[in-house]
C-alpha positions in Angstrom: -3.8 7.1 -32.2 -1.2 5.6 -34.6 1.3 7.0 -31.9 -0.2 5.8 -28.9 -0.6 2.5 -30.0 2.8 1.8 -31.4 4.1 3.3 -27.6 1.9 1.4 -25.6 3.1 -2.3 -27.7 6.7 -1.1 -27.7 6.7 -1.4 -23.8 5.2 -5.1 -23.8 6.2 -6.6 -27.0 10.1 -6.6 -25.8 9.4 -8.6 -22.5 8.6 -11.8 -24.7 11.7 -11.5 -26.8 14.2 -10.9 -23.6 15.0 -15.2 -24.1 16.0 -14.4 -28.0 17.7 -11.4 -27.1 19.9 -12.6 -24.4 20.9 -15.8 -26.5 21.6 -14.0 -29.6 23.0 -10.9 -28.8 24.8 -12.1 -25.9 23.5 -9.6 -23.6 24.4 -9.7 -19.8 21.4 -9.9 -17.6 22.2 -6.1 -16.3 21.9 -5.3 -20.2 18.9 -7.0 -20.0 17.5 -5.2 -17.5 18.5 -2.0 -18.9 16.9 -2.9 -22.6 13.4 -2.3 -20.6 14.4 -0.4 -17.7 16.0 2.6 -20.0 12.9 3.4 -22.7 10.8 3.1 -19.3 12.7 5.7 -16.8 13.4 8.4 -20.4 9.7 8.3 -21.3 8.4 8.8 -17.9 11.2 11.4 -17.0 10.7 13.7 -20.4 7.1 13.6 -20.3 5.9 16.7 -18.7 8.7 18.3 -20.4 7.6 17.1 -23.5 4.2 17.9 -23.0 5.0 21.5 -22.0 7.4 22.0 -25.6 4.2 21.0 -27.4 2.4 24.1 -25.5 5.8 25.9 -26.6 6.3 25.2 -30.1 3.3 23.8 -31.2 2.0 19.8 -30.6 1.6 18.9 -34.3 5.7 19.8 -34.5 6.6 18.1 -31.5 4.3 15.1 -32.4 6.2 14.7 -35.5 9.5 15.8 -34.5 8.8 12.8 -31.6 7.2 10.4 -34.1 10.3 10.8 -36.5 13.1 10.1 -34.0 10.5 6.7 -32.5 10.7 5.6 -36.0 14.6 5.9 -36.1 15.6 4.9 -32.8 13.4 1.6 -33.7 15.5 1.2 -36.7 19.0 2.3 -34.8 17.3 -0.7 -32.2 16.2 -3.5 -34.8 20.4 -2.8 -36.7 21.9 -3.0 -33.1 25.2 -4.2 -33.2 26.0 -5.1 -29.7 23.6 -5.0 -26.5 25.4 -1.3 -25.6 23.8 0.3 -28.7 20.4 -1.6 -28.6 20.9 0.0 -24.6 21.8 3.3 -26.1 18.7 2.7 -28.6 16.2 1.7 -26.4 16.9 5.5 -24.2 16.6 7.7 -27.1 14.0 5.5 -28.1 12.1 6.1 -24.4 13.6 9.9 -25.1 11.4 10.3 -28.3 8.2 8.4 -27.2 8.2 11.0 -24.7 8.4 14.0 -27.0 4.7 12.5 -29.4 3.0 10.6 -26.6 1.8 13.9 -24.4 1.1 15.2 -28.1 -1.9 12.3 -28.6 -4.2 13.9 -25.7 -3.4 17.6 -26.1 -3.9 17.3 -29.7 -7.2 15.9 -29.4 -8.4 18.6 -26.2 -6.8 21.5 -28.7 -8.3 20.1 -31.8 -11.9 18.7 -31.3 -15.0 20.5 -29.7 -16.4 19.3 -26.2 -19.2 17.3 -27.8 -16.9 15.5 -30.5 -14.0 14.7 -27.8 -16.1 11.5 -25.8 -15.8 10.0 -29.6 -11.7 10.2 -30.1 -12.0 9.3 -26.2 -13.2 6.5 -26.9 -11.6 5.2 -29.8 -7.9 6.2 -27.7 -9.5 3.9 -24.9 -9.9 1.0 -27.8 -6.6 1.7 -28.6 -5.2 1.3 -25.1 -7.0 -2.2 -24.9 -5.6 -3.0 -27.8 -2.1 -2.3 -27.4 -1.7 -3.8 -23.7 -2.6 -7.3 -25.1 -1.3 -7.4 -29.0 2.1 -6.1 -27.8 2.8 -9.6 -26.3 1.3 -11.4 -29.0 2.8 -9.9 -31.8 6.2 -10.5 -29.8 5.7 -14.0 -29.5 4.7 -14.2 -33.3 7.7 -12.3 -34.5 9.9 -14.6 -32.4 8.3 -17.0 -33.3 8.6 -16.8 -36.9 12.2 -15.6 -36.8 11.4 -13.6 -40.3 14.3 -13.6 -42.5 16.9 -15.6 -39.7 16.4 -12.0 -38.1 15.2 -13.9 -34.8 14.0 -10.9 -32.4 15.0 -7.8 -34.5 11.4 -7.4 -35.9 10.1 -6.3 -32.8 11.4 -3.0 -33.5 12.1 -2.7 -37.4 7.5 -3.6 -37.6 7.8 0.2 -36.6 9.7 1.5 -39.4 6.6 1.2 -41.8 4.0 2.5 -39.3 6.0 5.2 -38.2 7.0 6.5 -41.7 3.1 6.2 -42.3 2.2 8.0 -39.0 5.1 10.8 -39.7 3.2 11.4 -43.4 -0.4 11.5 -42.5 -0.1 13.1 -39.5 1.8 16.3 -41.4 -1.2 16.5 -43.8 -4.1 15.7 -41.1 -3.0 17.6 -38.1 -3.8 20.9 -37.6 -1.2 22.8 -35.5 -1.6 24.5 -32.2 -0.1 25.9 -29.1 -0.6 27.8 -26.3 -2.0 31.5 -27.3 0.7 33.4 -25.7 4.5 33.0 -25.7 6.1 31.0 -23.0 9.3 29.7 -22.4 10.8 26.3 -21.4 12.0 26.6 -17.6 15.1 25.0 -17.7 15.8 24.8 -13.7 12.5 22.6 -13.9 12.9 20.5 -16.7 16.2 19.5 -14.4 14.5 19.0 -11.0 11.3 17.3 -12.4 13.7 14.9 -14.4 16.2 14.2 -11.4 13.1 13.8 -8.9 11.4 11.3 -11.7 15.0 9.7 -11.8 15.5 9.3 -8.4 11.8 8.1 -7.6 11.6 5.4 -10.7 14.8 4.3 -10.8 15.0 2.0 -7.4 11.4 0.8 -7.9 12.6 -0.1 -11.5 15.6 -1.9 -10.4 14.8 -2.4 -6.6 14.3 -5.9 -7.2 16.5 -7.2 -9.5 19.4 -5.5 -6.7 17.8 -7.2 -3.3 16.4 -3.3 -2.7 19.3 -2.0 -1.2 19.7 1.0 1.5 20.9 3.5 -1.4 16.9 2.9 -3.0 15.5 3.9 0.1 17.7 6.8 0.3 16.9 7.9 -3.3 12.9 7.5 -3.0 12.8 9.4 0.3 15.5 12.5 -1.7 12.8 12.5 -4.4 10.0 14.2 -2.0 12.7 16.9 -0.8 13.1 17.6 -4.8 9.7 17.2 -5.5 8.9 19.7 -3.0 11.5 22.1 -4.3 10.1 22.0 -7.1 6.6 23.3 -6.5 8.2 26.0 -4.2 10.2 26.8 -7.2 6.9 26.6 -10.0 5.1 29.0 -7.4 8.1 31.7 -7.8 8.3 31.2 -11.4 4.8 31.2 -12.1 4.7 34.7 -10.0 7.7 36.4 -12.4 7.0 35.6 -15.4 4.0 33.1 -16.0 6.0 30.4 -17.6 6.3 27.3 -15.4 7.2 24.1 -16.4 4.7 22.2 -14.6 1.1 24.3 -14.5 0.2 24.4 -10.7 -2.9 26.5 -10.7 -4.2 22.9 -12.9 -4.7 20.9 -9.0 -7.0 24.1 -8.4 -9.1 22.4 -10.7 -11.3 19.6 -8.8 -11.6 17.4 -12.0 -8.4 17.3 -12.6 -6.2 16.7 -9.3 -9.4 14.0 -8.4 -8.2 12.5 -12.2 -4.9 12.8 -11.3 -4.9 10.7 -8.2 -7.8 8.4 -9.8 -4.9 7.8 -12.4 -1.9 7.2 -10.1 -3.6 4.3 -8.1 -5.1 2.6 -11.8 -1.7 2.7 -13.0 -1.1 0.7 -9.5 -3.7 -1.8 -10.5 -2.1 -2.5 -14.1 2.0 -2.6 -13.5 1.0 -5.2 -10.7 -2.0 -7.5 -12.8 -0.3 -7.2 -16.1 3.2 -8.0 -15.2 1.6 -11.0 -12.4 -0.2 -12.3 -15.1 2.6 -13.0 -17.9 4.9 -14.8 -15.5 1.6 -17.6 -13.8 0.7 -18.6 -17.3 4.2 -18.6 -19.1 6.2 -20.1 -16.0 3.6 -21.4 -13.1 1.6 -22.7 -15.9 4.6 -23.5 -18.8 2.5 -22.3 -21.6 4.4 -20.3 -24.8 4.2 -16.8 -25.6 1.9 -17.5 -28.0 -0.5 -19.1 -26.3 -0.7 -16.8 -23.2 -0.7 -14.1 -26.0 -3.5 -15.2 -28.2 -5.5 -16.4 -23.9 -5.4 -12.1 -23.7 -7.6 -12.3 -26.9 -10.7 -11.9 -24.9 -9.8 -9.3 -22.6 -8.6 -6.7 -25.5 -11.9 -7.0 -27.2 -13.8 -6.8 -24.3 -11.4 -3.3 -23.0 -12.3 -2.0 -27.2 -16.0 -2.9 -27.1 -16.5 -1.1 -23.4 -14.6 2.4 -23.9 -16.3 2.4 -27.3 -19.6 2.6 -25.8 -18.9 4.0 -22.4 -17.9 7.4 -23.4 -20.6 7.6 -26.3 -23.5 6.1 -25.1 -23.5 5.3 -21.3 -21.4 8.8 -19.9 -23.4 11.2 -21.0 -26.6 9.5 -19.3 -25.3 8.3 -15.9 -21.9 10.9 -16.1 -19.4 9.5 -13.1 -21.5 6.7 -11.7 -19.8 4.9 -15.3 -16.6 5.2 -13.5 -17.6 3.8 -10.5 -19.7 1.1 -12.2 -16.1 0.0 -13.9 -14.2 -0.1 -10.9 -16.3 -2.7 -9.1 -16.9 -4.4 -12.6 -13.0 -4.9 -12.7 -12.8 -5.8 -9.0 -15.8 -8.5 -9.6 -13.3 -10.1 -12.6 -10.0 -10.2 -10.5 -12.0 -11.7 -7.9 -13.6 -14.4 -10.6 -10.3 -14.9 -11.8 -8.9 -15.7 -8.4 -11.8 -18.1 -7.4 -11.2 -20.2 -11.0 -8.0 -20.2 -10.8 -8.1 -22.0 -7.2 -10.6 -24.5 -8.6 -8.5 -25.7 -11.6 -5.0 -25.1 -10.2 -2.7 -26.1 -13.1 -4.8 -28.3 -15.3 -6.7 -24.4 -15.8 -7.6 -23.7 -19.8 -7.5 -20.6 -21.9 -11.3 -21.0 -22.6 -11.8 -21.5 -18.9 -9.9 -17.6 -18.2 -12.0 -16.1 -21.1 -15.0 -15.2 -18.5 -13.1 -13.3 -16.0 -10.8 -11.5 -18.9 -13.9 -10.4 -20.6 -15.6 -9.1 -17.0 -12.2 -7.5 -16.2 -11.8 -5.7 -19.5 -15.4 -4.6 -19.5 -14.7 -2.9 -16.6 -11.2 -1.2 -17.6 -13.2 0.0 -20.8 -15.4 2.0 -18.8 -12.8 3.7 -16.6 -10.2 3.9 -19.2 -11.6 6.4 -21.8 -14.1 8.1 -20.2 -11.5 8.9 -17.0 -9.0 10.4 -19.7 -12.0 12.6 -20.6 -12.7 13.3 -17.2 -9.6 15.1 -16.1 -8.9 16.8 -19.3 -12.4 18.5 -19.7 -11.9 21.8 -17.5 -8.5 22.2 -18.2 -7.9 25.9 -20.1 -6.6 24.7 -23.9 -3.3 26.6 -23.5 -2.5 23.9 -21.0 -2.9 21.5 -22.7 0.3 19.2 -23.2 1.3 20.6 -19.5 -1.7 18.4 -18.4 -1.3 15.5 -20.7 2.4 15.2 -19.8 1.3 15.1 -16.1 -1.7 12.7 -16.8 1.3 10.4 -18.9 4.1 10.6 -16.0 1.6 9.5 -12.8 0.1 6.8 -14.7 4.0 5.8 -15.7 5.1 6.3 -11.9 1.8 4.1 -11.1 3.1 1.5 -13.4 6.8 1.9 -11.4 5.5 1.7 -8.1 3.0 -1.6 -9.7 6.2 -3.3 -10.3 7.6 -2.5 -7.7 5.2 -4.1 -5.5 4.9 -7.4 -7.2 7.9 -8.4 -5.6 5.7 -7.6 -2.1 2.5 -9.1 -3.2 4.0 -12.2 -5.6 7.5 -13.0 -5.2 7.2 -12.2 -1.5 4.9 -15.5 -1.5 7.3 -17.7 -3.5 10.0 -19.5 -1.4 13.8 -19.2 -2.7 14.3 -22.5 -3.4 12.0 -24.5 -5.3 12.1 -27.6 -6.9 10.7 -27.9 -10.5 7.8 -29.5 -9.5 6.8 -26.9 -6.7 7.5 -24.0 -9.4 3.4 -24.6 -10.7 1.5 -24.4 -7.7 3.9 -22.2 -6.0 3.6 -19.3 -8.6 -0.6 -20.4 -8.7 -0.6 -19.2 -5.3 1.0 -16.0 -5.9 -1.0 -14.8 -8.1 -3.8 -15.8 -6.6 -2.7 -13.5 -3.5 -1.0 -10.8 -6.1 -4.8 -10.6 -7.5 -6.3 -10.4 -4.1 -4.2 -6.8 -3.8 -5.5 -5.7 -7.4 -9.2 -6.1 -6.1 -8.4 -4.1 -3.3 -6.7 -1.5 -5.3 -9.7 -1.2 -7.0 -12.2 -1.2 -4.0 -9.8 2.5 -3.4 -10.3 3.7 -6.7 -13.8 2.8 -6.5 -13.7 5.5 -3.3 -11.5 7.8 -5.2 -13.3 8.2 -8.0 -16.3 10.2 -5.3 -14.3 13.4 -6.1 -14.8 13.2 -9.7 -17.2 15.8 -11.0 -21.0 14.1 -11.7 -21.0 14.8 -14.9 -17.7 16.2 -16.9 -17.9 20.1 -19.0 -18.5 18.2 -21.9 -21.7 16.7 -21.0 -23.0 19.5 -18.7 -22.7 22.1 -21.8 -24.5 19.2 -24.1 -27.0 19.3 -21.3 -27.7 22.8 -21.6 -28.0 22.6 -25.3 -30.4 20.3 -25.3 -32.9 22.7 -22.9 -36.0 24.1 -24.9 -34.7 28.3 -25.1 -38.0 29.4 -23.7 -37.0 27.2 -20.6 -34.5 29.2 -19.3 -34.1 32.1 -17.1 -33.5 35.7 -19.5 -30.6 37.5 -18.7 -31.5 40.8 -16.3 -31.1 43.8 -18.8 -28.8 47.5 -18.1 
């Protein structure tokens, strides 16, 4: 959890220090772009492969192995001496976050029984909640505070401590496991799953930023024709020897391609709200950091509070329709959000946002952990990391493709030239329409989430162990 948390602040918490970056390191705004761009496109391109060395050579090794090298790329990040090495940091940084993150879930299907698993569920679904909002708010307080004239270099060196604490307990607490028979690590598709990933993430990373130019196009469209060899290639390998790097026979399993999918389209939802959200209060609105930080308050809680209960008390009873029930929960907060802020315009408050945020997070919480429960439960243990690794990278391409569309659904709203006073209600109106596009992304997940099983492995076998013996049918003997 330790691990999952420190990955998911490390992607927000450098977005509010860019400003303190750029002035004080001197950075060029392509360095800019590649300080968040590189961790982004190494995690989501080493992922499966990560996943699938856990399988390998055991997940508690990788995990710490992974864990080890976050901890000192933070450190190699936070002692940067020019912008090329804090560059140079940030991808070996994405490199090793890749290596413990698949770890987190494949641990915890290896490790726990079916009935114990909706528990660490839902405490990793607190944990998400958690680290989508503190990550900005601890950046703003760091900056903020400029500990020790180190202005934005505690962003990173806050993970020496946790990390060194992480690497420590986890060695003594984690029990070791990997898949029961030997396999090997298929090179040929580490290399075309990474160069598809590359050429898929890295114009819907950029796109913008470059005026989404003809090569992008070009590069997204290659990425199916390597994506497709790649399967072709999985099938052969899994044929001769049994040792693919990406677990095919997994979309056989109903649960799991519905998850998959289910995932894809959330991560959608999320790169598009989250990113939307920072720029209306901190430029249409001209609050701090630390304000629009300590607004998210209310919505982390609410996210916590929700997965907590939805996978322990509420998903066992009522199975998928929890799911479903989140998804329209979500959509009815977007929606509130939309309608309040079109009342209020700019003279909006933080108190005023709280009911929406809470509604919205209420109904992330109950998709969040229970989903991740959802498309792990009937996937074979040996498969484990393989699984999380692909669970990880569609919610990361999700996230890409989120991104990617805010400059469809938000900046294509915004006019080029604006004076100061029409920057407010200009970039009120785009999120307003941005938000619009998040319901409705959550109306198709609502849909979606129809080819989830009723009720998960998990809760059917608690199910049958709750039925009196004498109820059911003896076994025919000879």
């Amino acid at each position: 959890m330790t691990a999952a948390f420190m990955d998911l602040v490390d992607v927000t918490i450098v977005n509010i220090a860019i400003p303190s970056i750029q002035q004080d390191a001197g950075a060029s705004f392509s360095q800019i772009q590649w300080i968040t761009a590189g961790y982004a496109l190494a995690f989501a391109a080493g992922l499966i492969t990560g996943g699938r060395l856990g399988d390998i050579h055991g997940r508690k090794r990788l995990f710490l192995v992974g864990i080890g090298g976050f901890t000192l790329a933070s450190a190699l990040c936070g002692f940067a001496a020019n912008p090329e090495m804090l560059v140079a940091s940030r991808i070996l940084q994405g490199g090793m976050a890749a290596m413990m993150v698949p770890q987190v879930l494949s641990i915890v299907h290896a490790t726990f029984p079916a009935h114990e698993r909706g528990k660490v569920f839902g405490l990793f679904g607190a944990i998400v909640g958690l680290g989508a909002v503190s990550g900005p708010l601890l950046g703003a307080l760091l900056t903020e505070w400029n500990l020790f004239g180190l202005q934005w270099r505690p962003i990173f060196l806050i993970n020496l401590p946790v990390g060194i604490a992480a690497l420590l307990l986890g060695r003594r607490f984690i029990t070791e496991s990997r898949a029961p028979r030997a396999l090997k690590l298929d090179l040929v598709g580490v290399a075309l799953v990474t160069l598809g990933l590359l050429m898929l993430l890295y114009p819907l990373t950029r796109g913008r930023e470059l005026g989404w130019p003809l090569w992008g196009d070009a590069s997204m469209a290659g990425s199916l024709v390597v994506f497709a060899a790649l399967v072709a290639y999985e099938k052969r390998k899994t044929a001769r020897d049994g040792s693919p790097l990406v677990e095919l026979s997994l979309f056989r399993v109903k649960s799991f391609a519905a998850g998959i999918a289910v995932q894809t389209v959330f991560g959608v939802a999320l790169g598009i709200f989250f990113l939307v959200w920072t720029l209306y209060m901190q430029i249409g609105l001209g609050w701090s950091p630390l304000r629009a930080g300590l607004t998210g308050v209310p919505f982390s809680i609410a996210v916590s509070t929700a997965a907590g209960m939805s996978v322990q008390k509420l998903v066992p009873r009522f199975g998928r329709k929890v799911l479903q029930a989140g998804a329209l929960v979500m959509m009815v907060g977007v929606l509130l959000y939309v309608w309040e802020s079109e009342r209020y315009g700019l003279r909006i408050a933080s108190w005023q946002m709280a009911l929406p945020l809470v509604v919205m997070g209420v109904g992330m919480g109950l998709i969040v952990a229970p989903l991740t429960d959802a498309v792990l439960s009937e996937v074979p243990r040996e498969h484990a990391g393989s699984a999380s690794g692909l669970i990880n990278t569609v919610q990361q391409m999700g996230n890409a493709l989120g991104l990617g569309l805010v400059s469809v659904v938000f900046f294509g709203v915004i006019g080029d030239r604006l004076t100061p006073a029409e920057v407010g209600p200009a970039f009120v109106r785009a999120f307003q329409h941005a938000l619009v596009w998040v319901a409705a992304v959550m109306g198709v997940i609502f849909v979606l989430m129809a080819a989830l099983p009723k009720r998960s492995a998990p809760q059917v076998e608690e199910a049958e162990e709750q039925i009196p013996a004498q109820t059911l049918e003896p076994e025919p003997v000879g």
